[in-house]
Structures are given as structure tokens and as C-alpha cells.
Backbone and ligand atoms as CSV (ligand in chain L), in Angstrom:
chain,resi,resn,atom,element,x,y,z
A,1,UNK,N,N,5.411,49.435,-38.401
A,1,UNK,CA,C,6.345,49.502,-39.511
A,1,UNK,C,C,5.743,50.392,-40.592
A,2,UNK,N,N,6.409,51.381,-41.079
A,2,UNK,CA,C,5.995,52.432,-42.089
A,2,UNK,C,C,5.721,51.629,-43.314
A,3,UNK,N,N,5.211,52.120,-44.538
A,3,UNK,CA,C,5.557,51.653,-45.809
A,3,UNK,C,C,6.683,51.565,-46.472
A,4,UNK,N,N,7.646,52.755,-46.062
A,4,UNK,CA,C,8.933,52.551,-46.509
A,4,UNK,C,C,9.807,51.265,-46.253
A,5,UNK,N,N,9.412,51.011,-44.871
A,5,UNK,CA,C,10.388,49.717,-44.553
A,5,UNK,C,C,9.759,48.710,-45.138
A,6,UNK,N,N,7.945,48.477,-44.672
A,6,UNK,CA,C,7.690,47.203,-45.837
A,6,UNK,C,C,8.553,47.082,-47.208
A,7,UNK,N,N,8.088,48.273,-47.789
A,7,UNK,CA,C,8.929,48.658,-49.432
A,7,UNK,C,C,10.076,48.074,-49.439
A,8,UNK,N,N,10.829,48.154,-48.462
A,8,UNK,CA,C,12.415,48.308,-48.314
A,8,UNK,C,C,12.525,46.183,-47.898
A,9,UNK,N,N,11.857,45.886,-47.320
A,9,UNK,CA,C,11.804,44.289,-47.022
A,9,UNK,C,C,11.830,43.920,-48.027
A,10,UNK,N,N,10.699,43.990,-49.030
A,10,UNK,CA,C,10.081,42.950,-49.668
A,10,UNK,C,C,10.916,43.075,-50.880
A,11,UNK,N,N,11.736,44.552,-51.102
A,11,UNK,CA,C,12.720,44.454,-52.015
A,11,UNK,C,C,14.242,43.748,-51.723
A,12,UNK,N,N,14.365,43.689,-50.534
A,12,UNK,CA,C,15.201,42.230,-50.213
A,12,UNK,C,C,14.981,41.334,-50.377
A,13,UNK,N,N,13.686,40.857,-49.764
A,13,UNK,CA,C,13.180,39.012,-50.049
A,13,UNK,C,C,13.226,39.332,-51.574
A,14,UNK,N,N,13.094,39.922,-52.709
A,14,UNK,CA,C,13.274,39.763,-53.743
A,14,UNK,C,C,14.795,39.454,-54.268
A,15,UNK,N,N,15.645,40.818,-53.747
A,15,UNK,CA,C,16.561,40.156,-54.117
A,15,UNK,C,C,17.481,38.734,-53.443
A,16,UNK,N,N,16.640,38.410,-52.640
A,16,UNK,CA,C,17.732,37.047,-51.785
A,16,UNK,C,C,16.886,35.952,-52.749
A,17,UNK,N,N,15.618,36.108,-53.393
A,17,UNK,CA,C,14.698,34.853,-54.098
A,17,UNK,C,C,15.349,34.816,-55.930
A,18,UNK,N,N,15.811,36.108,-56.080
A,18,UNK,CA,C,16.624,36.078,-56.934
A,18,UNK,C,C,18.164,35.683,-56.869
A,19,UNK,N,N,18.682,36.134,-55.996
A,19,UNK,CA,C,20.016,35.466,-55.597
A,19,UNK,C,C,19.966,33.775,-55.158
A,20,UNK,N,N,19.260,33.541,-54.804
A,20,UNK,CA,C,18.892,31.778,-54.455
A,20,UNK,C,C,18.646,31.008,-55.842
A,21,UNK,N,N,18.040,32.063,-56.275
A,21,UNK,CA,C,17.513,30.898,-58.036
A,21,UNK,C,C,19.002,31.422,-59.039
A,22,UNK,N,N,19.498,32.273,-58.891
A,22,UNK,CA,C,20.396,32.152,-59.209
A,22,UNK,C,C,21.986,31.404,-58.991
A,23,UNK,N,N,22.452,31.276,-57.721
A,23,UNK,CA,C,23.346,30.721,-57.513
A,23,UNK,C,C,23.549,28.941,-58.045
A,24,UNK,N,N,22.099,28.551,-57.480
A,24,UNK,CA,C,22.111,26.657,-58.796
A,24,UNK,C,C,22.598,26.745,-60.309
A,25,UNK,N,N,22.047,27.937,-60.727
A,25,UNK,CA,C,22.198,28.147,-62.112
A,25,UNK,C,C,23.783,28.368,-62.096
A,26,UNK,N,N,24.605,28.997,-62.144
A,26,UNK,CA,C,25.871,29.113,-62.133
A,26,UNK,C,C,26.611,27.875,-61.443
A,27,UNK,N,N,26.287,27.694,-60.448
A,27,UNK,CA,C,26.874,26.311,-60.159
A,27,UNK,C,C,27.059,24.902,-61.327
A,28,UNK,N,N,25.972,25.019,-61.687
A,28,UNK,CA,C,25.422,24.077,-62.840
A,28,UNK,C,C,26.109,24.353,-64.196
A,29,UNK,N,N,26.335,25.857,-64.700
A,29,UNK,CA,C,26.893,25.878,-65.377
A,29,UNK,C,C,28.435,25.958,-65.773
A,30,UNK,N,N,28.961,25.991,-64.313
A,30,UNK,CA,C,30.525,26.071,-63.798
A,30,UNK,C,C,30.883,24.037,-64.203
A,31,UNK,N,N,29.669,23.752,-63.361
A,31,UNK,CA,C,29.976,21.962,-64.018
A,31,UNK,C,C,30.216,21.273,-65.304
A,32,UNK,N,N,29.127,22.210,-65.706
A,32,UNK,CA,C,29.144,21.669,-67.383
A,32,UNK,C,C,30.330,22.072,-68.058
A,33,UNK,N,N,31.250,22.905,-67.219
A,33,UNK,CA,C,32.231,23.595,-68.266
A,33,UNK,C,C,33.315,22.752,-67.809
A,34,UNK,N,N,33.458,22.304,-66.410
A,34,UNK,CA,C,34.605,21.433,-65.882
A,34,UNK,C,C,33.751,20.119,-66.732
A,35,UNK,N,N,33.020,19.389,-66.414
A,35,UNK,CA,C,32.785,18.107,-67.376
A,35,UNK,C,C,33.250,18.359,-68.713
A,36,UNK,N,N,32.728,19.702,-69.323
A,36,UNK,CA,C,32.882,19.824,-70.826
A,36,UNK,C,C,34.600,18.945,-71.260
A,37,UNK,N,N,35.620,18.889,-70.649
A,37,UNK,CA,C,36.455,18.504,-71.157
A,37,UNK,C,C,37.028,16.818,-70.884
A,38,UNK,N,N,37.635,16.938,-71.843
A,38,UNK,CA,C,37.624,15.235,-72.657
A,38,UNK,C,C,38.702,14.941,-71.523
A,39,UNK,N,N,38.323,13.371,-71.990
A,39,UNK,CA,C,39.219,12.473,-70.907
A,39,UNK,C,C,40.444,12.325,-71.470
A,40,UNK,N,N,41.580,11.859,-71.009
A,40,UNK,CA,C,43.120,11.804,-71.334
A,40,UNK,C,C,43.063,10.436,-72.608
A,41,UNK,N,N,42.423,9.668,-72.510
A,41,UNK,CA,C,41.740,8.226,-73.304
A,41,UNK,C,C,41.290,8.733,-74.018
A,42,UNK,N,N,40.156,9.501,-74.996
A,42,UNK,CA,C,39.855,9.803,-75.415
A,42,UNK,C,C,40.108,10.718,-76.596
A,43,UNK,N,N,41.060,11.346,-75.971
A,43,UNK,CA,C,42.370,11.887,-77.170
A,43,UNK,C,C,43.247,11.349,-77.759
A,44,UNK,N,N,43.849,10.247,-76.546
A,44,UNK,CA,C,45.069,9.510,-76.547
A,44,UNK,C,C,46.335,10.200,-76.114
A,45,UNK,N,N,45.630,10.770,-75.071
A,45,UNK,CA,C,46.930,11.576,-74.353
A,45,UNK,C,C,47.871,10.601,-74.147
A,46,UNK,N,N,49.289,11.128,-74.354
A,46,UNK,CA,C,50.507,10.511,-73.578
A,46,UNK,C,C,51.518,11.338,-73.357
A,47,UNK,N,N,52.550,10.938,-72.262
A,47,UNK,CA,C,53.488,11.916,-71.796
A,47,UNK,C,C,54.514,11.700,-72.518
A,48,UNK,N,N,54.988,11.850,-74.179
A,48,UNK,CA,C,55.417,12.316,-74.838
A,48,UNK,C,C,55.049,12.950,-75.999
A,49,UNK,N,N,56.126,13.622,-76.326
A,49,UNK,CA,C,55.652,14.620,-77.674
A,49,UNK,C,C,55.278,13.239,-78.865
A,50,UNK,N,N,55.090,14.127,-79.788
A,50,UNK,CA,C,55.058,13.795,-80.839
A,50,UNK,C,C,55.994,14.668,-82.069
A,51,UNK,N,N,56.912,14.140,-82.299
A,51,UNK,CA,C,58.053,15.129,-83.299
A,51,UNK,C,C,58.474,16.233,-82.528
A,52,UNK,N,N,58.144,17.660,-82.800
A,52,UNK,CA,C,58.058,18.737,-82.064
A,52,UNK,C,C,56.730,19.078,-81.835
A,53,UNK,N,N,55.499,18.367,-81.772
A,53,UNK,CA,C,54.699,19.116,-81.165
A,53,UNK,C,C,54.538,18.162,-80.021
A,54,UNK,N,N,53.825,18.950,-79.457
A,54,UNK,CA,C,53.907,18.827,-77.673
A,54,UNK,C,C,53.136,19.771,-76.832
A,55,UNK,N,N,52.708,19.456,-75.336
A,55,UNK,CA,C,51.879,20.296,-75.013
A,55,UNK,C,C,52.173,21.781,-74.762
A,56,UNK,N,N,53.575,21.456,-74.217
A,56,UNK,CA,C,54.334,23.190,-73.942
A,56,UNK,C,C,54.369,24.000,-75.266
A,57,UNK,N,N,53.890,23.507,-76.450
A,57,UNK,CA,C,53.774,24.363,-77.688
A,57,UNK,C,C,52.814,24.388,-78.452
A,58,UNK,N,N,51.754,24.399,-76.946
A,58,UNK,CA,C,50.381,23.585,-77.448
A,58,UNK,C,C,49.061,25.403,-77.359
A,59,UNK,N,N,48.476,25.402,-77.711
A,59,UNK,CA,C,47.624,27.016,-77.365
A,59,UNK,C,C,46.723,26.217,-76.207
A,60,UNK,N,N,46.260,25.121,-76.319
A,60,UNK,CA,C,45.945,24.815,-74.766
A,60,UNK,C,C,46.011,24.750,-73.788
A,61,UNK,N,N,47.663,24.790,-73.602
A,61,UNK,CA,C,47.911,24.376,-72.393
A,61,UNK,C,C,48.144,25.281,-71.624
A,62,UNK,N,N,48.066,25.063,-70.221
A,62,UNK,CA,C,48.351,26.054,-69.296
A,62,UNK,C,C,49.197,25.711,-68.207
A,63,UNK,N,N,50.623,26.214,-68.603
A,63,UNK,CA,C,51.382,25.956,-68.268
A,63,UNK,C,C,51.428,25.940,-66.031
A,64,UNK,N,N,52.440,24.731,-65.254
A,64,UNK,CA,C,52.703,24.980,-64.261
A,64,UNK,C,C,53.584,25.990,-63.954
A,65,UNK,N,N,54.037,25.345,-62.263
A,65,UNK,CA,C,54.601,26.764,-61.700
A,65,UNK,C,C,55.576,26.804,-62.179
A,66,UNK,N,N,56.648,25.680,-62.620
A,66,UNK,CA,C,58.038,25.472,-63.300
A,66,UNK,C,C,57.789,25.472,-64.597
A,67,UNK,N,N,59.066,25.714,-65.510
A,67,UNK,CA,C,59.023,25.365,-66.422
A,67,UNK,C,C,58.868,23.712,-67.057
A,68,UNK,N,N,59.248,22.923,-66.155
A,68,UNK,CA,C,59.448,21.534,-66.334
A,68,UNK,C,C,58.002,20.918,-65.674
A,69,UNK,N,N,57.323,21.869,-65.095
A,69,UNK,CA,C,56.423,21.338,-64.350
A,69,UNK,C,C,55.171,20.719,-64.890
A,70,UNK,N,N,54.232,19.885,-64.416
A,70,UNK,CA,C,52.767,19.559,-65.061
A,70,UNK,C,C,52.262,20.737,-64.913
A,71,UNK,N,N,51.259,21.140,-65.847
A,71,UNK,CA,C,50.452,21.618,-65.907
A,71,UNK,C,C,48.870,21.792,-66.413
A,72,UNK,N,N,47.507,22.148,-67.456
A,72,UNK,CA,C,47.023,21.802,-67.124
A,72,UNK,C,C,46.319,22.158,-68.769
A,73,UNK,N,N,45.300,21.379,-69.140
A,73,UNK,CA,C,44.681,21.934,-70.211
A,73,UNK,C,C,43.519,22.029,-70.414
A,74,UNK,N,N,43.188,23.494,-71.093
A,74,UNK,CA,C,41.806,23.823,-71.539
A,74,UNK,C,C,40.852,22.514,-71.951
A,75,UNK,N,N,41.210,21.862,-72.718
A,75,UNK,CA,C,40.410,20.483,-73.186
A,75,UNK,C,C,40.778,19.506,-72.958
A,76,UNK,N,N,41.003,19.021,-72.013
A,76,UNK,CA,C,41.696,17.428,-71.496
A,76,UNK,C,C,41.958,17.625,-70.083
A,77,UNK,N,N,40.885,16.749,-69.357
A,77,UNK,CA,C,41.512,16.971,-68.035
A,77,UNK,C,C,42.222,16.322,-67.152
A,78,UNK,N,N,42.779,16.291,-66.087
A,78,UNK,CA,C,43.461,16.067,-65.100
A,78,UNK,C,C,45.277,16.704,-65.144
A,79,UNK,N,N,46.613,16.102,-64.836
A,79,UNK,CA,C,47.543,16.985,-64.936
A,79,UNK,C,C,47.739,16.356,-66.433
A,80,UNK,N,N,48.788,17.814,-66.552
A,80,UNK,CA,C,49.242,17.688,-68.353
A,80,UNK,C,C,50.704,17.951,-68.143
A,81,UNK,N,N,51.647,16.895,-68.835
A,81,UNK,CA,C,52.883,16.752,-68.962
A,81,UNK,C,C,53.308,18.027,-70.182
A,82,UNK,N,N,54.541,19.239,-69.621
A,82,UNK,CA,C,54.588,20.078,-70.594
A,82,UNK,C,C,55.267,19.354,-71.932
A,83,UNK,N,N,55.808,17.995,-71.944
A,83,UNK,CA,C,56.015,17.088,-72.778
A,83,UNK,C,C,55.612,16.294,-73.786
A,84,UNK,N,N,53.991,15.868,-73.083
A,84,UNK,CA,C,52.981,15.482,-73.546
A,84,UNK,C,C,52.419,15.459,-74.908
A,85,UNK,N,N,50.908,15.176,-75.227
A,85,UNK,CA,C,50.661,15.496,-77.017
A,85,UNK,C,C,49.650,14.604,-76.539
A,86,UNK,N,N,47.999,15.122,-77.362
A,86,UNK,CA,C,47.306,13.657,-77.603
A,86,UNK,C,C,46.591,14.896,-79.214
A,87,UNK,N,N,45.746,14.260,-79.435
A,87,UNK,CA,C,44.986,14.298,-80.829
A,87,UNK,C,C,44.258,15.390,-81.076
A,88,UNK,N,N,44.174,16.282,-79.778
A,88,UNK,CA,C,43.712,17.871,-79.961
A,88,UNK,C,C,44.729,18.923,-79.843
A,89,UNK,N,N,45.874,18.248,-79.939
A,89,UNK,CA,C,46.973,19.517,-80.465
A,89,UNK,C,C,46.648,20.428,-81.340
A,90,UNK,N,N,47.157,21.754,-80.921
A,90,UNK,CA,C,46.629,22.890,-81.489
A,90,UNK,C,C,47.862,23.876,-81.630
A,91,UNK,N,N,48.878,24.130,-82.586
A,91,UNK,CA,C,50.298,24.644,-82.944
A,91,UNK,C,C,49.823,26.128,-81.961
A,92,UNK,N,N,50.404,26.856,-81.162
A,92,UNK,CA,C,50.495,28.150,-81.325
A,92,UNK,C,C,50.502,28.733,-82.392
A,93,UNK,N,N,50.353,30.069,-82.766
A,93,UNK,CA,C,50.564,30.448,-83.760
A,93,UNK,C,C,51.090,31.711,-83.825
L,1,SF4,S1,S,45.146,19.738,-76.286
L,1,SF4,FE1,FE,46.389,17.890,-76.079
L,1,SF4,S2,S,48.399,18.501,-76.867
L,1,SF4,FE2,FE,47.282,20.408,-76.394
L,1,SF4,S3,S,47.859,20.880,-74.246
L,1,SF4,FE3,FE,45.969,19.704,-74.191
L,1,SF4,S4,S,46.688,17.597,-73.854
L,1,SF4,FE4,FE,48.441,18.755,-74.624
């Protein structure tokens, strides 16, 4: 084996020892961002509005495939009623 190919190996095993210590790290931080959000209890989510605010007029929410449909929000997890409202309502603006 020449030097070039050693050269050429060991700059792989580098990058696969870098790609390995990297991939936990992103994993880990993909978690913390799905945990990061609050429980439906915790807000006091419920599947009605409140007056006119509501989640479909909410900057959180992210709307389903229907208009009528659940869908889903930046800070509160599991499904979100486009009806809905808990205590981190946030008006569009
Ligand atoms: S923050 Fe609250 S009101 Fe706004 S979309 Fe999420 S659950 Fe609905």
C-alpha cells in the first residue's frame, strides 16, 4: 500500500470517528427540542376557544391537512384542536 492510500484511509477513519461522535450529539439534541415542549396540563389546554382566541389564530400552531382538522403546536405537545386555546396563546399579528 503506497502512502497515498494510507493518507487516503486514515482520512476516512477520521471522518467516520467524526461522523460517529457526531450523530449522538444531534440525536440528543433533536430530543431535547421534542421534550422541550409543555404538556397539554400544564398550559391548560382545552378543545375550546376562548372568546375569539383560539389555536387556528394562534402563531403556534401548525395547522392540519383540513381546515377543520387537528393539528399541531410549536409549544404544547401531542394533537391540537384548530378550536382549541390553553395559556400560551400567542395573537398572530
Ligand atoms: S400555544 Fe396554545 S393556543 Fe397556541 S396553538 Fe399551541 S395549544 Fe393552541
Amino acid at each position: 500500500m503506497s502512502y497515498c492510500q494510507n493518507k487516503l484511509s486514515r482520512r476516512k477513519v477520521i471522518k467516520y470517528m467524526v461522523l460517529g461522535a457526531t450523530i449522538p450529539i444531534i440525536n440528543t439534541l433533536i430530543s431535547q427540542a421534542q421534550a422541550a415542549k409543555a404538556s397539554k396540563e400544564s398550559v391548560q389546554y382545552r378543545d375550546k376557544p376562548n372568546g375569539k382566541d383560539q389555536c387556528s389564530n394562534c402563531m403556534q400552531f401548525i395547522p392540519g391537512k383540513a381546515l377543520d382538522a387537528n393539528g399541531e403546536c410549536r409549544v404544547v405537545e401531542g394533537n391540537i384542536s384548530p378550536n382549541g386555546w390553553c395559556n400560551a396563546y400567542a395573537a398572530k399579528s
